[in-house]
Backbone as numpy.savetxt, mean C-alpha at the origin, in Angstrom:
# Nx Ny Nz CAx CAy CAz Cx Cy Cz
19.93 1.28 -21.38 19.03 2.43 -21.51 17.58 1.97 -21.63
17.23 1.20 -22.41 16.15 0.29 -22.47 15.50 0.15 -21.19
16.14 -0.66 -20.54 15.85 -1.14 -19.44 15.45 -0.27 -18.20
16.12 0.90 -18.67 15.46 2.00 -17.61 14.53 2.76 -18.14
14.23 2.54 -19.23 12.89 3.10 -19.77 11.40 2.35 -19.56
11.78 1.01 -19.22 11.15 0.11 -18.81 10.72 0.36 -17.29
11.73 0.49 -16.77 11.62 0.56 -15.35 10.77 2.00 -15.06
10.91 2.72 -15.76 10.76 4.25 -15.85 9.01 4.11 -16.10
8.61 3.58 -17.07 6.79 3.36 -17.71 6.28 2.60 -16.26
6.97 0.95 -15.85 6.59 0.53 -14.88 6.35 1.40 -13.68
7.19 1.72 -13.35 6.82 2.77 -12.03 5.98 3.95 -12.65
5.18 3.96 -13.60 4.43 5.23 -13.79 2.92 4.58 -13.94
3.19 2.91 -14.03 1.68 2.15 -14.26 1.53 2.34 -12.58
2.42 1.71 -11.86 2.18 1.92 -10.23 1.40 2.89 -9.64
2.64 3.82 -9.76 1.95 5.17 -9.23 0.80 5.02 -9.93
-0.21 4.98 -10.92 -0.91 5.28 -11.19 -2.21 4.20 -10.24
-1.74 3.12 -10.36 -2.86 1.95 -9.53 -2.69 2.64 -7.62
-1.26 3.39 -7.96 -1.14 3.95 -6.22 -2.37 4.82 -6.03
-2.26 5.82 -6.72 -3.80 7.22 -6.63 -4.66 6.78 -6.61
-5.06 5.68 -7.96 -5.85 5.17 -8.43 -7.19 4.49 -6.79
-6.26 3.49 -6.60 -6.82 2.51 -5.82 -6.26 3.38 -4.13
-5.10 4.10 -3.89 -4.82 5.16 -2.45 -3.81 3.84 -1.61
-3.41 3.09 -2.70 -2.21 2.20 -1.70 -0.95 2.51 -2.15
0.00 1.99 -1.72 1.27 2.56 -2.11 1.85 2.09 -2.97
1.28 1.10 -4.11 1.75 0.18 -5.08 2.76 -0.89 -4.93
3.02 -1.67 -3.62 4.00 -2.10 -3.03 3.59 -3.55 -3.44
1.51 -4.17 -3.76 1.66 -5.02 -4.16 1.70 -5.44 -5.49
1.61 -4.87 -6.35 1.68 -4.59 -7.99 3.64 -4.91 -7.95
4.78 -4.02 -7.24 6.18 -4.33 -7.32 6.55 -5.61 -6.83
6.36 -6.22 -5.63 6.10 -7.46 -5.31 5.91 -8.83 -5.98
5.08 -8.63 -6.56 4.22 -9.69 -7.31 4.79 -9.67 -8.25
4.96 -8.62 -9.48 5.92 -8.46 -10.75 7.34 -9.25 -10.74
8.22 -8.69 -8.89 9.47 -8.63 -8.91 9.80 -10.09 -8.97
8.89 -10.71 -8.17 8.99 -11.75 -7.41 8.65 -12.65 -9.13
8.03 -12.49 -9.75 7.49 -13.25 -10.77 8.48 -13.44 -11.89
9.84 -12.16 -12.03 11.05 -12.28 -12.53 11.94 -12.70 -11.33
11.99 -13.50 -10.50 13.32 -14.16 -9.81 13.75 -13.40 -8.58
13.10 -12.28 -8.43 13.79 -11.41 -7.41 13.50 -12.40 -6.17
13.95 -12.63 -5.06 13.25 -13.19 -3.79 12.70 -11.84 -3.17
11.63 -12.62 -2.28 10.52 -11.58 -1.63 10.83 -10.48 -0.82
12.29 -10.83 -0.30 12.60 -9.81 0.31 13.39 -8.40 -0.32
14.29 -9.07 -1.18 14.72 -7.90 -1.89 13.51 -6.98 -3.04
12.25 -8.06 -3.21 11.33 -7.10 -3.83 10.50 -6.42 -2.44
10.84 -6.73 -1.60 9.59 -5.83 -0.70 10.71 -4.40 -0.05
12.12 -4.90 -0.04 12.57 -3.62 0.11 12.99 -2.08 -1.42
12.52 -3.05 -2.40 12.29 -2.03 -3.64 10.99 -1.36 -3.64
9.72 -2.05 -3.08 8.76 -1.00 -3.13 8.65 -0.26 -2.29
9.39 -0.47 -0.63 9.14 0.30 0.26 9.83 1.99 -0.62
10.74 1.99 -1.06 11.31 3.15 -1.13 10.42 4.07 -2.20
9.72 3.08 -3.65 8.68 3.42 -4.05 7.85 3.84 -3.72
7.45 3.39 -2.86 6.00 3.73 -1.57 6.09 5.20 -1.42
7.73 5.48 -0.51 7.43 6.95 -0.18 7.10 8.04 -1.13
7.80 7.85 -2.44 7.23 8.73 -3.37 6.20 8.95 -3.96
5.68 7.42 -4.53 3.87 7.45 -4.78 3.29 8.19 -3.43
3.41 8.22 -2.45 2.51 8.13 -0.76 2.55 9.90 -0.59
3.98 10.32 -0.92 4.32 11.62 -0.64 3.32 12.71 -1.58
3.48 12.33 -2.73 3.23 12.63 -3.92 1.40 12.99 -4.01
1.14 11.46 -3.90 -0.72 11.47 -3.95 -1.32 11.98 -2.59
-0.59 11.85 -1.62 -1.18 12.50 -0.49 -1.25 14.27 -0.76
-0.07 14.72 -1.08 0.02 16.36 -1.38 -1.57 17.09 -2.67
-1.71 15.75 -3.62 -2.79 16.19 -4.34 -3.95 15.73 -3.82
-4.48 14.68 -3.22 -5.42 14.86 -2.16 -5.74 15.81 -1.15
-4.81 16.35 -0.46 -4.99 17.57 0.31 -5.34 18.49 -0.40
-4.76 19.35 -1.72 -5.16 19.97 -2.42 -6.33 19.61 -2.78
-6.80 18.36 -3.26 -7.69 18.39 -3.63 -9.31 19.07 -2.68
-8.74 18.40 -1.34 -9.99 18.71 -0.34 -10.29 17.45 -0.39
-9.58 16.64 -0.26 -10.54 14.65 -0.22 -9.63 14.66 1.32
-8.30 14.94 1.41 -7.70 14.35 2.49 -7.87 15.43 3.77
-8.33 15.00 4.75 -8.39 15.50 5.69 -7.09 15.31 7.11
-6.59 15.90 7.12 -5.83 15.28 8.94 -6.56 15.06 10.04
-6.46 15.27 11.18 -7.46 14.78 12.23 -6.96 13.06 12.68
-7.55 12.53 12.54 -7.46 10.75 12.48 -6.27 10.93 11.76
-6.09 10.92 10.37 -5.04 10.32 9.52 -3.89 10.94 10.49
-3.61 11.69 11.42 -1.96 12.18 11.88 -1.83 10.87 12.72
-3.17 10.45 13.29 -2.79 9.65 14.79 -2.76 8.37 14.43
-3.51 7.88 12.59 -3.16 6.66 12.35 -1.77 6.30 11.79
-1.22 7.65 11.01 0.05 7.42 10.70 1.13 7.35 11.56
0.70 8.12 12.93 2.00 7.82 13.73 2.00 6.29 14.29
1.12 5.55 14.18 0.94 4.26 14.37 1.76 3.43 13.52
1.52 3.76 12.14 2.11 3.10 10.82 3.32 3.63 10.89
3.53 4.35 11.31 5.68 4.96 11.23 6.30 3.88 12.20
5.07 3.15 13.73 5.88 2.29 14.13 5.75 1.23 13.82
4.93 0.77 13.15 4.42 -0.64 12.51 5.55 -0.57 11.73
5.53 0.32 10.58 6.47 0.09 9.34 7.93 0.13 9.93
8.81 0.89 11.23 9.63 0.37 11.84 10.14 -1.06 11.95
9.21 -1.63 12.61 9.19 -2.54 13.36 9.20 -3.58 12.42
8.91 -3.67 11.39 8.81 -4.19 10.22 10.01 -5.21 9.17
11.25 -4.29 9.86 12.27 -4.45 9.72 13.11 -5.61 10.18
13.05 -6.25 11.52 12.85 -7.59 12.23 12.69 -8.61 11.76
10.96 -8.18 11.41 10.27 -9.02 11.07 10.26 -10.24 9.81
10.87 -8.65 9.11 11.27 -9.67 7.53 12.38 -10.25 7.63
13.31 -9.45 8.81 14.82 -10.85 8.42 14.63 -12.11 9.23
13.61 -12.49 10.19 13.29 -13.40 10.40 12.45 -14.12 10.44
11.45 -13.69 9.18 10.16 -14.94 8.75 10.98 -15.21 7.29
11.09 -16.69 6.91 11.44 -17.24 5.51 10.58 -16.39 4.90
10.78 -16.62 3.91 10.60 -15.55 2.40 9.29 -16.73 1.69
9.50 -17.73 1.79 7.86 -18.42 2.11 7.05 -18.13 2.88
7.38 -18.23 3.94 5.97 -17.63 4.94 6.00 -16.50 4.74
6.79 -15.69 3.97 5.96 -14.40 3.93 4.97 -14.21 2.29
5.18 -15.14 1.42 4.48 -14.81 0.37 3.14 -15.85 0.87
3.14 -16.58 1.75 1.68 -16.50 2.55 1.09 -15.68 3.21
1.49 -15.16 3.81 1.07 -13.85 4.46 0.57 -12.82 3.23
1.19 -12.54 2.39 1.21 -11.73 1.26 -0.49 -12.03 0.64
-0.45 -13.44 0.04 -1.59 -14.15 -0.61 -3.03 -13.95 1.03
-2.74 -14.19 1.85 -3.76 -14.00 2.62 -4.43 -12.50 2.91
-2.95 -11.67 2.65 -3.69 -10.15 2.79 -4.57 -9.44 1.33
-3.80 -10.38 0.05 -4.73 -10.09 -0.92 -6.28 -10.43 -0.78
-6.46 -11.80 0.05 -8.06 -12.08 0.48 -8.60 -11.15 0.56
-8.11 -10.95 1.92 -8.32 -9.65 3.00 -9.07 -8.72 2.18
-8.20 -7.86 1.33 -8.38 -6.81 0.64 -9.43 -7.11 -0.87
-9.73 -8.12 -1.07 -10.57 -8.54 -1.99 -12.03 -8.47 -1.28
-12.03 -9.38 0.01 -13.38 -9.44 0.52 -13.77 -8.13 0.75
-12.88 -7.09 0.84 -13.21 -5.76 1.55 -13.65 -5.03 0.48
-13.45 -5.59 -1.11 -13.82 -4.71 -2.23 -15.43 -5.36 -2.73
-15.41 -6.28 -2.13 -17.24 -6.71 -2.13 -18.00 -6.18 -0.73
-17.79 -5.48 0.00 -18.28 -4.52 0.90 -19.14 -3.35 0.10
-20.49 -3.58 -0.08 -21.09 -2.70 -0.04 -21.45 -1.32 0.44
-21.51 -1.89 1.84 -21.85 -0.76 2.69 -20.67 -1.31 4.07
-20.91 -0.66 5.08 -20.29 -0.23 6.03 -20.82 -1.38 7.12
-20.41 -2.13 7.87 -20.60 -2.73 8.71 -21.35 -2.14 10.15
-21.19 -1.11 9.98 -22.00 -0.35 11.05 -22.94 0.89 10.17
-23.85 1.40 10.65 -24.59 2.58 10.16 -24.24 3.97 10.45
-23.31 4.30 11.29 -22.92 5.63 11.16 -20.99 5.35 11.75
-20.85 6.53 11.76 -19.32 6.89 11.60 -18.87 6.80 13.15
-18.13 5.92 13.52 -17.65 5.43 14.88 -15.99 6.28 14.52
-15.81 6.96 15.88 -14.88 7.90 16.54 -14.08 6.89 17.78
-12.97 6.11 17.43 -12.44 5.45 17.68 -11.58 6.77 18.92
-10.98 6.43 20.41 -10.45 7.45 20.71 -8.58 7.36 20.01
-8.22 7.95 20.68 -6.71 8.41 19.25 -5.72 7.31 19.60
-5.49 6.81 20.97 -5.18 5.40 20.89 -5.13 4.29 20.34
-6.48 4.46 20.46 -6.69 3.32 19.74 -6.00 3.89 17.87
-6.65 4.89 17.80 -6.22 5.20 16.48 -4.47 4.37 16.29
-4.18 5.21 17.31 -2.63 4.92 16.76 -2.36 3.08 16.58
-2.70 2.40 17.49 -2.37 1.00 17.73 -3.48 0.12 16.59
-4.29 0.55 16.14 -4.86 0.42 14.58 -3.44 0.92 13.12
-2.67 1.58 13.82 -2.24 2.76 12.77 -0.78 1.22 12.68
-0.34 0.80 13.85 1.01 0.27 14.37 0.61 -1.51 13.43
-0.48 -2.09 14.07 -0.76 -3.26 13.50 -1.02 -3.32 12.34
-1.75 -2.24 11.29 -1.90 -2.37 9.83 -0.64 -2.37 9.18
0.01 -1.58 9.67 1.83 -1.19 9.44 2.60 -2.12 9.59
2.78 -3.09 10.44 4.01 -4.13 10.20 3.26 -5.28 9.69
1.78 -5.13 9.56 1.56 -6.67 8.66 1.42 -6.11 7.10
1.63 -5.00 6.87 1.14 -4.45 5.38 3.04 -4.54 5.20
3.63 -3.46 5.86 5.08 -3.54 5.08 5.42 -4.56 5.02
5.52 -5.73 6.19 6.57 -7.04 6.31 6.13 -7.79 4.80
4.97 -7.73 4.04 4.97 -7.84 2.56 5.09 -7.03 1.73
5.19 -5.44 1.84 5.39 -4.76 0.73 4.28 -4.07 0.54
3.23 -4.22 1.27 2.35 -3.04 0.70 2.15 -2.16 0.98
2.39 -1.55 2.63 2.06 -0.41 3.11 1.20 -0.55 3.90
0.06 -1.23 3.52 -0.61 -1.04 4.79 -2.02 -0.32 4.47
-2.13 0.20 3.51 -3.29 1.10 2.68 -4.54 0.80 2.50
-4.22 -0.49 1.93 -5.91 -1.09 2.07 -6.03 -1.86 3.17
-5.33 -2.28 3.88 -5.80 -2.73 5.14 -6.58 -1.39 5.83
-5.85 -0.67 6.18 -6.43 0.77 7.12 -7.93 1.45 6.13
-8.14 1.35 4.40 -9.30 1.79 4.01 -10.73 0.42 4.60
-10.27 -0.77 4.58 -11.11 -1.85 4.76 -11.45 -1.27 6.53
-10.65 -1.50 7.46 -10.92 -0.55 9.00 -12.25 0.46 9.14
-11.38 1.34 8.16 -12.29 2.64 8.57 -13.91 2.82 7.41
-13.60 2.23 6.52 -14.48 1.62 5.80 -15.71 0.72 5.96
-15.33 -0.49 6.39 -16.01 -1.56 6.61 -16.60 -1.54 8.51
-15.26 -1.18 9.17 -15.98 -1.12 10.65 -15.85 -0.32 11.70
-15.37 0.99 10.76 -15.53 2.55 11.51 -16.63 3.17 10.86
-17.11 3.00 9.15 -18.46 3.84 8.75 -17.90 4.67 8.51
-16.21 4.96 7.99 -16.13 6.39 6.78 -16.52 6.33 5.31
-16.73 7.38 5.34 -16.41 7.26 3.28 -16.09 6.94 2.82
-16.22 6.00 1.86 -15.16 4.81 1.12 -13.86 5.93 0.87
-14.13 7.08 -0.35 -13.38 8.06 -0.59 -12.14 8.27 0.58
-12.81 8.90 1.56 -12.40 9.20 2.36 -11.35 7.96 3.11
-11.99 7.05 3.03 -11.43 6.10 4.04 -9.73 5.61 2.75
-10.09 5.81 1.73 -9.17 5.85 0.39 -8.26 6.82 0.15
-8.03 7.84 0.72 -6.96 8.95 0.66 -6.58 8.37 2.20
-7.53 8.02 2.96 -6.33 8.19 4.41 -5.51 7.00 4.48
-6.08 5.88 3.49 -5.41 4.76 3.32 -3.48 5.01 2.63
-3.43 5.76 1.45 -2.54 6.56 1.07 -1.49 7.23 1.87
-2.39 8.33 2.61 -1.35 8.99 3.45 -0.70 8.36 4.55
-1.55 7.13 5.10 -1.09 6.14 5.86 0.53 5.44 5.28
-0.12 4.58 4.39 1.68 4.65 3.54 2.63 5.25 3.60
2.08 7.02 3.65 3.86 7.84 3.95 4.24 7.63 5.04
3.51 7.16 6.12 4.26 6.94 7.37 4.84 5.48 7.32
4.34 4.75 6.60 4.54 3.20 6.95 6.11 3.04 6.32
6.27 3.32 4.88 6.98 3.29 4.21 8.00 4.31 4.81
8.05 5.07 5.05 9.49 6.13 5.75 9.92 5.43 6.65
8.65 4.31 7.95 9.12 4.31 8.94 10.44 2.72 8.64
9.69 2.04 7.20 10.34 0.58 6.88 11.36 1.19 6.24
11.50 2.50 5.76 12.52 2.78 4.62 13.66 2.61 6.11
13.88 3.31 6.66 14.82 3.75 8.25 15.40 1.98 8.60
13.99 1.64 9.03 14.11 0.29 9.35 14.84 -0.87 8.77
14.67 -0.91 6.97 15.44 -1.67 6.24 16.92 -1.21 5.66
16.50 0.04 6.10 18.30 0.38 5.83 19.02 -0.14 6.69
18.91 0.08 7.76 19.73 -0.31 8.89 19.83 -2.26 8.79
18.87 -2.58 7.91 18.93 -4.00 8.39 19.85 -4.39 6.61
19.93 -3.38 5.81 20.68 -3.60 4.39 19.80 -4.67 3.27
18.71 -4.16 3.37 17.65 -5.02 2.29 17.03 -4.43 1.13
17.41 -3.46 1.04 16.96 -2.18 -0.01 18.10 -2.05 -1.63
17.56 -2.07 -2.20 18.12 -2.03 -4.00 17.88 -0.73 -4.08
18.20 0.24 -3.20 18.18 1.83 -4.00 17.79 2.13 -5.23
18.77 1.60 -6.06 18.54 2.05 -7.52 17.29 1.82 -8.18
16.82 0.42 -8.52 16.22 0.07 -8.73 14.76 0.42 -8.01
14.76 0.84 -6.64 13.33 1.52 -5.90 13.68 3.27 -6.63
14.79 3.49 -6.37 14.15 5.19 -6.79 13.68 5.27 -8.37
14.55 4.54 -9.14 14.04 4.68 -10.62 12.54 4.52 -11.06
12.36 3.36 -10.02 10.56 2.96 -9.93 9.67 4.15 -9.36
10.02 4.84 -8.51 9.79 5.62 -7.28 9.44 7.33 -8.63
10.60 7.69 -9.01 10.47 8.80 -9.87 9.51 8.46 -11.11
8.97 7.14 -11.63 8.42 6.81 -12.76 7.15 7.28 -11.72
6.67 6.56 -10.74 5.66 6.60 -10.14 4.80 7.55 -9.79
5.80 9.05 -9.82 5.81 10.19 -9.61 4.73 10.98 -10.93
4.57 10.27 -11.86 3.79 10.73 -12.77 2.66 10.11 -13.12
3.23 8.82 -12.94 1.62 8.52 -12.54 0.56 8.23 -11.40
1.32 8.55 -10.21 0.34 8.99 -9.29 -0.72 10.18 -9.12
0.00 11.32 -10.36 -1.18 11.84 -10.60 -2.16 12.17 -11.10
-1.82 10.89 -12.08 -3.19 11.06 -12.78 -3.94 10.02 -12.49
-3.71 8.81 -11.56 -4.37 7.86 -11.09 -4.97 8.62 -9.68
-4.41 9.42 -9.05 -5.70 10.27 -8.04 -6.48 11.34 -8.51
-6.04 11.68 -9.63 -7.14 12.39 -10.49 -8.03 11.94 -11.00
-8.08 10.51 -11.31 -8.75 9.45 -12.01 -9.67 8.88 -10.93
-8.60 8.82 -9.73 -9.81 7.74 -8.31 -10.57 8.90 -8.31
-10.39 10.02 -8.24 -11.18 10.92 -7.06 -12.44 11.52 -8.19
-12.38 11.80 -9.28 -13.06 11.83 -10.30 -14.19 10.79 -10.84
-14.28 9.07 -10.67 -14.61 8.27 -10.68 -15.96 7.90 -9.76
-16.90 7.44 -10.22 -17.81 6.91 -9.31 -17.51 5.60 -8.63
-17.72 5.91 -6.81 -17.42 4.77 -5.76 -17.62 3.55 -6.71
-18.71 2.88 -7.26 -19.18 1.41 -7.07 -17.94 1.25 -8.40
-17.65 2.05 -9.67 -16.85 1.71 -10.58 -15.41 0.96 -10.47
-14.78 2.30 -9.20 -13.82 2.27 -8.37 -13.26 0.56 -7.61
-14.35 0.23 -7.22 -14.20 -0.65 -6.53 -14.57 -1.58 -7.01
-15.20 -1.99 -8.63 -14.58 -2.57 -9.30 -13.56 -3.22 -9.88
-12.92 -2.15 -9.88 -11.33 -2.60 -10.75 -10.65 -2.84 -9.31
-10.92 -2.08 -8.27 -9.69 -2.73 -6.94 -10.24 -4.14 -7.06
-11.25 -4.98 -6.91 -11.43 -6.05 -6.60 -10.83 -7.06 -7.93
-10.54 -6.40 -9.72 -9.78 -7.22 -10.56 -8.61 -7.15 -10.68
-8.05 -6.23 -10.03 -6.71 -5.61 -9.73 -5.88 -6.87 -8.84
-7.10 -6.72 -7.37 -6.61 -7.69 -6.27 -6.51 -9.03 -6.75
-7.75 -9.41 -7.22 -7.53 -10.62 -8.50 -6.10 -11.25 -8.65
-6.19 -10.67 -9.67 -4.79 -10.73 -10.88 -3.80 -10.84 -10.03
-3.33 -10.12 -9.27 -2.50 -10.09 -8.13 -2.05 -11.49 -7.24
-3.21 -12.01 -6.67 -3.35 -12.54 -6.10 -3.20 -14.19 -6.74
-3.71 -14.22 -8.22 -3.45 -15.03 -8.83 -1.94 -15.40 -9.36
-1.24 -14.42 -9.27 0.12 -14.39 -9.85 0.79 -14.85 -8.92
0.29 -14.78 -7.49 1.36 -14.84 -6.07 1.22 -16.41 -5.54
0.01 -17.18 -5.73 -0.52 -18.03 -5.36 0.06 -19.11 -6.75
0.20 -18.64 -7.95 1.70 -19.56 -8.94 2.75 -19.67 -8.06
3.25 -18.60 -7.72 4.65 -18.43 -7.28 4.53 -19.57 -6.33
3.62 -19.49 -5.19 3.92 -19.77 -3.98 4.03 -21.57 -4.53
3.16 -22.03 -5.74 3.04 -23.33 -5.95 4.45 -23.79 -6.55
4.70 -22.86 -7.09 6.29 -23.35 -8.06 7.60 -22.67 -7.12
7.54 -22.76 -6.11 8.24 -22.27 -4.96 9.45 -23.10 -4.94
């Protein structure tokens, strides 16, 4: 009983860094799982299923809120439904080492993108929907095949070298996830890499605190915000880069 009360708070810190930061908390489960013994793969198919509920969840109060818009986000997610597909492959045939490199390199990624000031370009570039989608497909199988979704890859994109709203570019990062994660949930079933139990218990904890961590992002001033993503990514990144040494 314990132990699922545990599991129950954990998935409610998630969800909360999910709203919070608009990713699907896939690298926060990862990094934890992996840091108690789990191997990388059976922790990346526990957050995918997490994912959908934080993703489902914070996207529905973003819309309400008026932060999330559709438009772009339909044509990047149908991208990420095939990325996060495809995803499925991928992990049963890269070692579970090379993928917690991959993992540690996308934390870079997403670190350098939280010292981004401004926008790499000066106004808001209208990518046509193609392209959208095949932006939507490549963030998607390199974000799931580690567990994250794909979230801050696609906010760093539209952020750093499309010229959206950080905000903005931060909810579509989110809703991106519900496609990524449904499309890996499909994908890893069929391939039998998923701990059900253990993802939905995380998944329903998450459920409560995803909303008060997008009540919290969206409430928050940008430069604060992107603060804590960049000590967040940190910490993270520091925990994965042990692992990978005591491997």
């Amino acid at each position: 009983m314990l132990s699922l009360i545990i599991l129950f708070v954990f998935g409610g810190f998630v969800g909360f860094c999910s709203g919070f930061f608009g990713i699907g908390g896939g690298s926060i489960i990862v990094a934890v799982l992996i840091y108690f013994g789990y191997d990388v793969k059976e922790a990346i198919g526990v957050s995918v299923v997490q994912m959908v509920f934080s993703s489902v969840f914070g996207s529905y109060i973003n819309y309400k809120k008026g932060v999330l818009k559709f438009g772009d986000s339909i044509f990047v997610g149908f991208g990420g439904l095939l990325g996060g597909f495809l995803s499925g492959p991928v992990i049963s045939a890269v070692p579970s080492l090379y993928l917690l490199y991959l993992f540690a390199f996308l934390l870079v990624i997403m670190i350098v993108r939280g010292f981004l000031k401004v926008s790499f370009v000066s106004r808001e570039i209208k990518p046509p929907q193609i392209v959208l989608v095949l932006i939507g497909a490549a963030c998607g199988v390199l974000g799931i095949s580690v567990g994250i979704g794909g979230g801050m890859l696609i906010s760093l994109v539209f952020f750093g070298f499309l010229g959206y709203d950080i905000k903005k570019a931060i909810s579509m990062g989110l809703f991106f996830v519900l496609f990524t994660s449904v499309g890996a949930l499909i994908s890893q079933s069929i391939g039998g890499n998923i701990n059900y139990q253990l993802g939905v218990i995380l998944g329903v904890g998450s459920l409560v605190g995803v909303y008060f961590g997008t009540l919290v992002g969206i409430g928050m001033a940008k430069e604060k915000q992107n603060k804590f993503n960049i000590a967040f990514n940190v910490i993270v990144l520091v925990a994965t880069i042990v692992k990978i040494v005591t491997y």
